[in-house]
C-alpha positions, -999 to 999 in steps of 0.1 A, spaced: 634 172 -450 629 208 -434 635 205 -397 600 209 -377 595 223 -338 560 218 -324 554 241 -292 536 232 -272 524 267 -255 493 283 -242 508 318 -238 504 332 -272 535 356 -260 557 333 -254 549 310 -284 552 335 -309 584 347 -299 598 311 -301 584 305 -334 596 338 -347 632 324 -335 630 295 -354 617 306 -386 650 327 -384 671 300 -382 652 285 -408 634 257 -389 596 255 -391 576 260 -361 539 244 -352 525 259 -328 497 240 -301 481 256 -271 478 226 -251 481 186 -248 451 175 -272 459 205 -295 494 188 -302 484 155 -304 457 160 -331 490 180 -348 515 153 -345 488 127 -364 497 146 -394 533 143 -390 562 141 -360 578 170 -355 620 167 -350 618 182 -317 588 192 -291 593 223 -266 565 214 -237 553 237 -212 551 224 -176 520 246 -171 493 238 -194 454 241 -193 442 209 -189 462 179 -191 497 193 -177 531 193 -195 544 169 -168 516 142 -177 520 146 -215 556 145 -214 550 109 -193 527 99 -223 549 111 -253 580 91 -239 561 57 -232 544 60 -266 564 39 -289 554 68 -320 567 93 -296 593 80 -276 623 89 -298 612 127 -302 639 150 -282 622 172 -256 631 205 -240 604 212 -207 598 244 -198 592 255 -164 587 289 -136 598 261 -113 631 262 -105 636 239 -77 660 208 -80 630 184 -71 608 198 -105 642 193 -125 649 161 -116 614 144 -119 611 163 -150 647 149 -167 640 114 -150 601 116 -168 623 114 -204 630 152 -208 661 159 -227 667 197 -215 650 221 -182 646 256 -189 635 279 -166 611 311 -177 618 335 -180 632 325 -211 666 336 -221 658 327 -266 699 331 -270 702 302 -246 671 281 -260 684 286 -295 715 274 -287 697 242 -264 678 234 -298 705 233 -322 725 213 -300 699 187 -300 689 185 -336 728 184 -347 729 149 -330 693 140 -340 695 131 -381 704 96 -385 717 108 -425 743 127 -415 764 98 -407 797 98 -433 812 63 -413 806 30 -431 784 3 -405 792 -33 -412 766 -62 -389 770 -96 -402 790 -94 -431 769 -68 -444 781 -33 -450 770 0 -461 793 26 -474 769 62 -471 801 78 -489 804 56 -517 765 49 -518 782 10 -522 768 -20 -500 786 -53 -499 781 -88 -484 809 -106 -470 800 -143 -481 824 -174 -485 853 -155 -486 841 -133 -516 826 -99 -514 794 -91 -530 782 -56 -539 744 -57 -536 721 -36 -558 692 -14 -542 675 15 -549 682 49 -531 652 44 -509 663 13 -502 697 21 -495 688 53 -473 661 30 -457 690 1 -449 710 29 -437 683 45 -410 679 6 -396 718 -3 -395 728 30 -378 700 19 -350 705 -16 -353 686 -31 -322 660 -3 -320 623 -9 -331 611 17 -354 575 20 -360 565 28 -397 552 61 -388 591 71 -377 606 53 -406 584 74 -432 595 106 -409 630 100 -409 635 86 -445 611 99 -465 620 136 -476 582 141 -481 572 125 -449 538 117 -448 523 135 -473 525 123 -501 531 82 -486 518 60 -461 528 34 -438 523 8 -463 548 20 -486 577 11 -458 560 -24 -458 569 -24 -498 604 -11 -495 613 -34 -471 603 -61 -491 627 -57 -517 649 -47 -492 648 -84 -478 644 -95 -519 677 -79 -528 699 -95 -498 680 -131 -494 705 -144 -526 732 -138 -494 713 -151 -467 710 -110 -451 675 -107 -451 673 -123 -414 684 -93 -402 651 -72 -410 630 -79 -385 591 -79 -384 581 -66 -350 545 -76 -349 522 -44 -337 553 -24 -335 578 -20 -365 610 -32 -381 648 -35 -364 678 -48 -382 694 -73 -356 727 -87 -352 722 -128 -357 746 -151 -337 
């Protein structure tokens, strides 16, 4: 899945330049001049990572940033705040709001390049070449192999490679709720274009179908209203 930005900028200056910088590095930018602008955007898909100003028309960069990180759709999405404010009060209410990164404008681009990569390296939950075990149940991502430890015997399990990368994505972040919106955007290479939130419903049906014959399918949990989790059982 091709990694998307969403600025969030009213200065058409200042935007452009940023988007210019990340077409170059060969992520796609979406640009949004204010608040409502990028929320009516983000209906049609989550974007990787969000670059906020602090000083938008309207509902401010401070109060949306608030919203984003109490909104469970939202909450996981990396953020770098932008700011003329340089004061250590700002920065600290700012990175305490949920903020991942301050940045004071002017902006140096070399040093927000370098910001945004470092965030997205650590962001895709794929990239992952370490097997995860949780209850007996193990996935290799290198071997594309997952097992059940049961009665002294392992058991290789059989899914399909939507399943698997699906399994995958909820053992790596075992204990975290994931809406469906975030499942289809972090598992699906066509996000939500050409699926909907229904489909994760399907998948993690025969998800649970393929590992109740070893008493696994426990560990997919429905969160009602919210999502699914994979949880350790005692």
């Amino acid at each position: 899945m091709s990694t998307r930005v969403l600025i969030v900028e009213h200065e058409p200056s200042v935007s452009e330049s940023i988007a210019k910088n990340l077409s170059v590095e060969g992520y796609i930018p979406i640009r949004a001049l204010q608040a409502d602008h990028a929320l009516k955007l983000m209906k049609e898909g989550l974007p990787d990572l969000i670059i906020l100003n602090g000083e938008l028309p309207g509902k401010s960069g401070f109060q949306f940033l608030k919203e984003l990180c109490r909104e469970k759709d939202t909450q996981h999405i990396p953020i770098i705040f932008l700011s003329t404010r340089s004061n250590e009060e700002d920065k600290i209410a700012v990175l305490d709001a949920g903020a991942d990164h301050y940045v004071t404008k002017p902006l140096s681009h070399i040093e927000l390049m370098a910001r945004i990569r470092a965030i997205l390296r650590r962001q895709s939950p794929q990239l992952t070449d370490k097997s995860i075990e949780i209850n007996g149940l193990k996935i290799d991502p290198l071997t594309h192999r997952l097992t059940c430890q049961k009665e002294s015997k392992t058991h290789e399990i059989k899914v399909g490679p939507t399943e698997f990368k699906l399994l995958l994505f909820l053992m790596q972040f075992s204990e975290h709720v994931h809406s469906r919106r975030h499942i289809l955007e972090k598992v699906w290479d066509d996000g939500k274009n050409f699926v909907n939130e229904r489909t994760v419903d399907v998948h993690i049906k025969r998800l649970r179908d393929a590992l109740s014959p070893f008493d696994c399918q426990a560990m997919i949990e429905t969160i009602s209203g919210s999502g699914y989790r994979v949880t350790r059982i005692s």
